[in-house]
TORLO-756304 format. One record per residue (C-alpha): residue number from 1; residue in three letters; y, x negated, z. Coordinates in pm, whole numbers, padded with zeros to 5 digits, always signed. Example, Ala and Ser with C-alpha at 12.3 -4.5 7.8 and 13.67 -1.06 7.14 Angstrom:
% TORLO-756304
seq  type  y  x  z
1  ALA  -00450  -01230  +00780
2  SER  -00106  -01367  +00714
END
This chain:
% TORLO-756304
seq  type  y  x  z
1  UNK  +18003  -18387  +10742
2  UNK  +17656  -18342  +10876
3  UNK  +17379  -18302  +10647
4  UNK  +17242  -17941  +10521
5  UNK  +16958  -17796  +10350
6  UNK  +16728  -18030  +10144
7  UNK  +16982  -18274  +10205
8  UNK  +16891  -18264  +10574
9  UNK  +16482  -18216  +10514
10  UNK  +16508  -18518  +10351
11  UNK  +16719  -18731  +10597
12  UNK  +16479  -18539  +10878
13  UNK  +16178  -18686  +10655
14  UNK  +16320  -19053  +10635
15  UNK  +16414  -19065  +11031
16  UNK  +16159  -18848  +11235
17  UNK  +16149  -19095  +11525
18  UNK  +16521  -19154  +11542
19  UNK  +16562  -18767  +11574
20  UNK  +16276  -18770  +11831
21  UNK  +16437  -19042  +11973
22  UNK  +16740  -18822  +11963
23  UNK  +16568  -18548  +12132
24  UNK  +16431  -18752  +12413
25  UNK  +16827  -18866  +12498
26  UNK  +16944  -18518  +12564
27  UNK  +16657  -18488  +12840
28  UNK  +16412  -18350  +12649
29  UNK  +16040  -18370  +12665
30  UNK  +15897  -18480  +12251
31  UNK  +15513  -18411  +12261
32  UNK  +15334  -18511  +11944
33  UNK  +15054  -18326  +11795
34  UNK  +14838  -18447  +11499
35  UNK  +14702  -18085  +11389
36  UNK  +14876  -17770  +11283
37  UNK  +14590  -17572  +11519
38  UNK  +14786  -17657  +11857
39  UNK  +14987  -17401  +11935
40  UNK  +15377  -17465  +11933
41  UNK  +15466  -17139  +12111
42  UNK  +15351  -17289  +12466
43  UNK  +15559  -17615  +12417
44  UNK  +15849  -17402  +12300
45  UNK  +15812  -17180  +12587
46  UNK  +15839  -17436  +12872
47  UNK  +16131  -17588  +12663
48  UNK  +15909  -17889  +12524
49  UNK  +15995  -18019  +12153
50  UNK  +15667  -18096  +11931
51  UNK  +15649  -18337  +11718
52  UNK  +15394  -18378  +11420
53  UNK  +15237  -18698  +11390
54  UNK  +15110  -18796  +11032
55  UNK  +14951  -19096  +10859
56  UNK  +15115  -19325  +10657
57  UNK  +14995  -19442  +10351
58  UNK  +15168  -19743  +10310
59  UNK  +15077  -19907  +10631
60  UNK  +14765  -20098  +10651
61  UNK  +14522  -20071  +10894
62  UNK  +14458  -20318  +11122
63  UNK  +14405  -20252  +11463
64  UNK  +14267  -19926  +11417
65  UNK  +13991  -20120  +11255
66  UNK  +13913  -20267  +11604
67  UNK  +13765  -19898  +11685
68  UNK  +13666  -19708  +11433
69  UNK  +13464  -19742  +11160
70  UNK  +13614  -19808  +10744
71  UNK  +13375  -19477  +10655
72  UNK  +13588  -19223  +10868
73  UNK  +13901  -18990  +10778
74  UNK  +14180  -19201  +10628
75  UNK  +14478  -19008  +10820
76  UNK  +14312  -19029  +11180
77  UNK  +14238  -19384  +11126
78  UNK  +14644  -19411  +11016
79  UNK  +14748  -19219  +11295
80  UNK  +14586  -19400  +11529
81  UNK  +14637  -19709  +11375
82  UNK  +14999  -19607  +11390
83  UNK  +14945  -19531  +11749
84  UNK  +14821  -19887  +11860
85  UNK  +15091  -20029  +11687
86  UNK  +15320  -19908  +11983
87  UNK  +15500  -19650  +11669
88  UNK  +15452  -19341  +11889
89  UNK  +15595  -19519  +12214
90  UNK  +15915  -19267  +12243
91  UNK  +15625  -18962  +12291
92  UNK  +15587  -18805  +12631
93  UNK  +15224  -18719  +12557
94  UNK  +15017  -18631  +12285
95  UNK  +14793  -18281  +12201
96  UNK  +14499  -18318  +12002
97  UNK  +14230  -18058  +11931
98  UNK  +13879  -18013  +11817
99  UNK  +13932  -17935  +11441
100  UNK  +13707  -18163  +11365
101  UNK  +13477  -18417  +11468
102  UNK  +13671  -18699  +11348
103  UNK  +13969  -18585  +11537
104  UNK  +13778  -18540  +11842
105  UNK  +13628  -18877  +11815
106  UNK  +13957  -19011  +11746
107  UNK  +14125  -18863  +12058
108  UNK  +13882  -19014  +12291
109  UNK  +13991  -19329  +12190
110  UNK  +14320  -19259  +12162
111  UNK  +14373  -19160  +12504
112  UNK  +14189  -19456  +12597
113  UNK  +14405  -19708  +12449
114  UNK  +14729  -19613  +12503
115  UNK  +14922  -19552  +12780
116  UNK  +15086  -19257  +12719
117  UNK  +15185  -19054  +13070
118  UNK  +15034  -18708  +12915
119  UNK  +14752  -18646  +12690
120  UNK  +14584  -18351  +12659
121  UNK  +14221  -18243  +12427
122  UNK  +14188  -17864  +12350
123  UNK  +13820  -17815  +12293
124  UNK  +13817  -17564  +12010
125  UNK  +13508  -17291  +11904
126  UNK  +13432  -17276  +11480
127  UNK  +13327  -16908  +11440
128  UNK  +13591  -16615  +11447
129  UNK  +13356  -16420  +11672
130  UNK  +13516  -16210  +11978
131  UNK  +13361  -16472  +12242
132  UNK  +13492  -16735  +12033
133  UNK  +13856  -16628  +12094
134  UNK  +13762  -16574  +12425
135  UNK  +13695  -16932  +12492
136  UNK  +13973  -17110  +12309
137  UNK  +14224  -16867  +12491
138  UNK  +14038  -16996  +12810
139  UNK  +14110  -17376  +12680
140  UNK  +14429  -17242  +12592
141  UNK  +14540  -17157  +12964
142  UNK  +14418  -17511  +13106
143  UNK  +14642  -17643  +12873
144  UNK  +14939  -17429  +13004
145  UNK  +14795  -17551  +13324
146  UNK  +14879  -17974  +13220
147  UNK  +15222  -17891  +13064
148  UNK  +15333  -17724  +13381
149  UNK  +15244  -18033  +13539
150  UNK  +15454  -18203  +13285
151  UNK  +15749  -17984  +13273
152  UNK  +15791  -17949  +13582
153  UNK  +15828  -17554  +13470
154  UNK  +15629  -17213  +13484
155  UNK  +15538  -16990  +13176
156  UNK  +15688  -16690  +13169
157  UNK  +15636  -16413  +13041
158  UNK  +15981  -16339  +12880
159  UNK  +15963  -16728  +12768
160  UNK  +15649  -16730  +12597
161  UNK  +15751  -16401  +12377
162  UNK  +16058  -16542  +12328
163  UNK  +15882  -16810  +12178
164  UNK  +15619  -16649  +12002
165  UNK  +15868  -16441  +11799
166  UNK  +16072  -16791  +11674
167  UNK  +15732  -16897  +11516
168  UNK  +15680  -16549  +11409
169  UNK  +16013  -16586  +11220
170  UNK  +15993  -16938  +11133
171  UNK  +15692  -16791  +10927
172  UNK  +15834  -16572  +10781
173  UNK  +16088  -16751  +10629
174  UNK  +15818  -17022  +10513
175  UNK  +15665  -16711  +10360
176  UNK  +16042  -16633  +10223
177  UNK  +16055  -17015  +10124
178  UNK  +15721  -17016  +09870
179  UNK  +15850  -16692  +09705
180  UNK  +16139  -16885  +09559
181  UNK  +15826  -17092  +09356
182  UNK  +15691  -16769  +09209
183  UNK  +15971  -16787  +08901
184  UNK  +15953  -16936  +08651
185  UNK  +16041  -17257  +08660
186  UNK  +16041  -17235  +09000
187  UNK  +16351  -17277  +09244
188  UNK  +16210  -17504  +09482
189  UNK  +15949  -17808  +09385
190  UNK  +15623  -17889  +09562
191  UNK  +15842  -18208  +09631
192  UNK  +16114  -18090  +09778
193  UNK  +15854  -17804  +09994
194  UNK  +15653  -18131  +10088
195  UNK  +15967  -18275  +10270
196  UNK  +16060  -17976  +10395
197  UNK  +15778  -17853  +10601
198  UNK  +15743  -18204  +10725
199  UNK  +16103  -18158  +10865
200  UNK  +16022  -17839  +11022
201  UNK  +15704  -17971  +11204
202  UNK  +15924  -18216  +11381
203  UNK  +16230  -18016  +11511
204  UNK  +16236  -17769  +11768
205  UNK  +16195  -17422  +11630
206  UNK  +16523  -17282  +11635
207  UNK  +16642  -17608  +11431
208  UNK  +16384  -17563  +11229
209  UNK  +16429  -17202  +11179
210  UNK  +16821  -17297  +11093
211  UNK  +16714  -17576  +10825
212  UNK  +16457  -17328  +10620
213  UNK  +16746  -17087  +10647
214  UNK  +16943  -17369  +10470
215  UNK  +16706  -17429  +10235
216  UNK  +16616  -17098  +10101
217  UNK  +17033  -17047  +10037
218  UNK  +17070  -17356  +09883
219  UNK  +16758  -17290  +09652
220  UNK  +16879  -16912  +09584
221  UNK  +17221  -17022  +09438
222  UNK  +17086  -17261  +09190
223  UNK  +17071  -17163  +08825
224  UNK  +16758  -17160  +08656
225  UNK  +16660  -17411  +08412
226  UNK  +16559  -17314  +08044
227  UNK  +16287  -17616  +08015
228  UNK  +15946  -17619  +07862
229  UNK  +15673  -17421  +07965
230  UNK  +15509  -17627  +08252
231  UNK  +15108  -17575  +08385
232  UNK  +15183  -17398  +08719
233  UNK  +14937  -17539  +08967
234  UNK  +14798  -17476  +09316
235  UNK  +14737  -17755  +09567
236  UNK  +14419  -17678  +09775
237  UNK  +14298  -17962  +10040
238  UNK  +14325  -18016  +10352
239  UNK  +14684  -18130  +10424
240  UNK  +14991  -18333  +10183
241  UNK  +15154  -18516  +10385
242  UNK  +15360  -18757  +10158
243  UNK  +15658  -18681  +09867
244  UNK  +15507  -18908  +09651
245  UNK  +15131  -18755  +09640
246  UNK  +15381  -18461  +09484
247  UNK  +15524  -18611  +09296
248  UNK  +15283  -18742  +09092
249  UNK  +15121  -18385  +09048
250  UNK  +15468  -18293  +08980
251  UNK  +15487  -18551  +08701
252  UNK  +15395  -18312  +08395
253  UNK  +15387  -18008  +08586
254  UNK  +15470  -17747  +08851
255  UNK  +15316  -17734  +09192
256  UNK  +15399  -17370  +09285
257  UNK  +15201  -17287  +09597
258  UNK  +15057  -17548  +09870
259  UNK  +14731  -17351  +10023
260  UNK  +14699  -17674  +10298
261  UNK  +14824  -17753  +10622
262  UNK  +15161  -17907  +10526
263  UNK  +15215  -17597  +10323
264  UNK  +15123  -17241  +10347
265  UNK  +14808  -17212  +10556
266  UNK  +14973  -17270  +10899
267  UNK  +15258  -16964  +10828
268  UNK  +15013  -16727  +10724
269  UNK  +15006  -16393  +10910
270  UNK  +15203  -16326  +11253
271  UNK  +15094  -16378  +11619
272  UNK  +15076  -16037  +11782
273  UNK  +15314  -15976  +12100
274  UNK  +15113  -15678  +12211
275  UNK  +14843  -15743  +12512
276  UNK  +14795  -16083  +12683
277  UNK  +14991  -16396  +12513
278  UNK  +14721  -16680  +12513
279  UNK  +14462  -16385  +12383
280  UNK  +14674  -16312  +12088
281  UNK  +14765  -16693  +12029
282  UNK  +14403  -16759  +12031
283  UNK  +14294  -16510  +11800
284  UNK  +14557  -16583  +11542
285  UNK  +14518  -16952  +11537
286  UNK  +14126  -16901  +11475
287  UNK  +14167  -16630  +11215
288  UNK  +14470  -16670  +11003
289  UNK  +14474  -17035  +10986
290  UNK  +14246  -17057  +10690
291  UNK  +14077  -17422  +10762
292  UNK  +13755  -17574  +10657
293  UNK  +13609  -17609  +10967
294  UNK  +13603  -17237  +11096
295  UNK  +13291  -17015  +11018
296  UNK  +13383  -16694  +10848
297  UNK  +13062  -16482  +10773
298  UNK  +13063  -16192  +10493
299  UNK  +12930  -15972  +10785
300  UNK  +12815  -16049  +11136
301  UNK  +12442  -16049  +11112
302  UNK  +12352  -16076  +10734
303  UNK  +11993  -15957  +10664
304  UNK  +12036  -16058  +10277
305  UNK  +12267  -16332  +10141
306  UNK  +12526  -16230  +09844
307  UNK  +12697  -16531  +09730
308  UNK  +12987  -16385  +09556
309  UNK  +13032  -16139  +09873
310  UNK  +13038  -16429  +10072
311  UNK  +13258  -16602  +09872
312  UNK  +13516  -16329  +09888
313  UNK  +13508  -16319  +10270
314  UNK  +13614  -16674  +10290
315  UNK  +13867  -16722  +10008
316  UNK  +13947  -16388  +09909
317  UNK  +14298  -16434  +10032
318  UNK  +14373  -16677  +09727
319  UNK  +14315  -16373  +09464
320  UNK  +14678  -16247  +09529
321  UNK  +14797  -16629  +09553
322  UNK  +14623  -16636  +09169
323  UNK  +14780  -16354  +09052
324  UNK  +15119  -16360  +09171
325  UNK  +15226  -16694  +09137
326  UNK  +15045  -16692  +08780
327  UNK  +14890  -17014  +08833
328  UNK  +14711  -17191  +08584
329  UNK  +14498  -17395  +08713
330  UNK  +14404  -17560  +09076
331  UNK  +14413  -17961  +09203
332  UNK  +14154  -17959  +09467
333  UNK  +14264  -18271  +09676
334  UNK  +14114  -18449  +09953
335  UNK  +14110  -18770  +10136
336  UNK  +13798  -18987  +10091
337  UNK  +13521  -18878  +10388
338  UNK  +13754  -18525  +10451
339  UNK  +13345  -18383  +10513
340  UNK  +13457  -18050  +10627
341  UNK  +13696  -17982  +10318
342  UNK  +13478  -18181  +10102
343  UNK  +13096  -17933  +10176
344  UNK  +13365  -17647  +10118
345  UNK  +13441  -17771  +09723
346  UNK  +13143  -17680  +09553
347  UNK  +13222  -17293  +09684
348  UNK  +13582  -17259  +09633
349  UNK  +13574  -17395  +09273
350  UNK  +13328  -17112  +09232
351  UNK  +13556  -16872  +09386
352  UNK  +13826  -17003  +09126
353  UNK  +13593  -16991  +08820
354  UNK  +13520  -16626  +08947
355  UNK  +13858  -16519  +08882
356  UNK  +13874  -16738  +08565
357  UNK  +14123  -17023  +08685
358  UNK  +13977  -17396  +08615
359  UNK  +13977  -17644  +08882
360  UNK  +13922  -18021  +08956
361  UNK  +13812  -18200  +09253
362  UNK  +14064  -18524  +09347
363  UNK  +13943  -18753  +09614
364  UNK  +14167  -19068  +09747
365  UNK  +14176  -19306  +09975
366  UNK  +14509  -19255  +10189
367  UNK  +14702  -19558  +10018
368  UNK  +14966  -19598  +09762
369  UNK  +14748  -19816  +09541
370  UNK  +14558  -19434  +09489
371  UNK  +14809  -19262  +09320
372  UNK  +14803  -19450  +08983
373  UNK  +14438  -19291  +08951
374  UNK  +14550  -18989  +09086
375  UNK  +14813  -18940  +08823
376  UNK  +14571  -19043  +08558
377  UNK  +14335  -18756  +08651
378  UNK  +14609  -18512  +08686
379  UNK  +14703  -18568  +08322
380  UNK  +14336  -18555  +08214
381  UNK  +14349  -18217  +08400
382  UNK  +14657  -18063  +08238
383  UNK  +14514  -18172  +07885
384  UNK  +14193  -17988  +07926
385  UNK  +14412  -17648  +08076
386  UNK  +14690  -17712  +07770
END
């Protein structure tokens, strides 16, 4: 009997190439991307199945060393370390984008030394201004243009709504999938969400949209658990991307909402189907996806700063988060030289200590020899909240 549920996000988890592998038997095209900013609705719509490429922490890196320097983000030197090491060989192409410099610097490199047949870089703008999305939606259609080529199909109109509204409801029911933390206990772990997004990142969307369907079920029939009152924590960073990085913030207490991109941030809001496709992908991918590296000002031309008004305009959105899942306290966690997450700390732990909710700042280095001091620092943390 085939797999279901968690059962199945966690076999997806332990065999992502074999399924990709899978994919690529039944004559399909598997496309990895390394950032939740490409948008999946174009592959989907010209029948092309994405795949997310990660890091992995318990590989060394060796010949990514030949390349790029030891001072540079830990998961882009894994990924392309991964890369070189002929791991991502099944892959008809790869899709980076510019979310950040090392990524950008990475791709250059990584189209360079590999001979993938398709690899495409989507230059991408850091403000939220009109001409902004403008721009991307204009890098947006050149890469419709390459996976055409690569296809050997033509976007459509009915294809690419089609598309847009499976993503629309595969957010939703990620949305659906973090209410089931806001009990408490909660009904799903940050464990258990950990392996599940990463399933869902790697399947096309309708299988994807089946397993969280799964999932939520199987979560909604358990029973809850009388247990002892757990710290309820959020997760804010830049991306988790490994169960056991959970689990050891799980250890003595509940990880109820993920606010990083292998949780919540890239299921946030909706793409609009009104007016011209690539438009509205462009402007939600800039606006609702709530990373680091995009420029949100408090208004458009300030003539007199206001810190706390500015603070608001960028994390505002976490109030509710705050409030509703009654969290007690926040893990800021990042991967050692993670610059565009890491100039953003100072701020958001202000934002947090603004609505009365302590926080503490985690850095690591990407390998398993960091969670032993990571698990140390959550407990100090939990003893100073109670």
């Amino acid at each position: 009997m085939a797999a279901k549920g968690l059962s199945r996000a966690k076999e997806v988890c332990s065999q992502r190439p074999a399924v990709a592998k899978g994919a690529t038997a039944r004559g399909k095209k598997v496309i990895g991307y390394p950032c939740v900013y490409v948008p999946l609705e174009l592959l989907a719509a010209l029948d092309i199945v994405p795949y997310r490429l990660y890091g992995e922490m318990r590989e060394p890196v060796t010949e990514a060393d030949r390349v790029l320097p030891a001072s540079f983000c830990p998961i882009m030197r894994s990924c392309l370390d991964c890369a070189l090491k002929g791991r991502h060989d099944f892959l008809d192409g790869v899709i980076t984008i510019h979310s950040s410099d090392p990524q950008e610097k990475t791709a250059r490199i990584w189209q360079s030394y590999t001979t993938l047949p398709y690899f495409h870089f989507v230059d991408m703008p850091g403000t939220t201004r009109p001409e902004a999305v403008d721009y991307f939606a204009s890098q947006l259609k050149g890469l419709v243009t390459t996976l055409e080529s690569l296809s050997g199909k033509k976007l459509s109109a009915d294809n690419i709504t089609k598309a847009i509204n499976a993503y629309n409801h595969q957010r939703s029911l990620v949305q659906s999938l973090f209410e089931l933390t806001r009990p408490s206990p909660p009904l799903l772990t940050g464990t258990e969400i950990v392996q599940v997004i990463k399933a869902v990142m790697s399947l096309p969307v309708d299988e994807g949209n089946q397993l969280l369907t799964e999932v939520i079920e199987e979560a909604k029939a358990r029973k809850q658990k009388s247990e002892a009152q757990r710290a309820r924590l959020l997760l804010w960073g830049s991306t988790t991307d490994d169960a056991e990085v959970m689990a050891v913030l799980e250890s003595n207490a509940n990880v109820v909402f993920l606010e990083d991109c292998g949780g919540y941030r890239p299921y946030r809001g909706k793409v609009s189907t009104a007016g011209d496709a690539l438009t509205a992908l462009a402007r939600h991918y800039l606006t609702e996806i709530t990373c680091a590296r995009t420029f949100i000002q408090n208004v458009a031309a300030p003539t007199k700063k206001d810190y706390h008004k500015d603070l608001h305009a960028r994390y505002g959105y976490l109030k509710s988060v705050i409030t509703d899942w009654k969290v007690d306290g926040v893990v800021l966690l990042l991967v050692r030289y993670c610059d565009p997450f890491a100039f953003e700390v100072p701020a958001v732990k202000d934002y947090f200590a603004s609505l009365g909710v302590p926080a503490t700042y985690i850095e690591y280095d990407y390998t398993e020899g960091s969670l032993a001091p990571m698990r140390t620092r959550v407990e100090a943390f939990l003893e100073t909240i109670g």
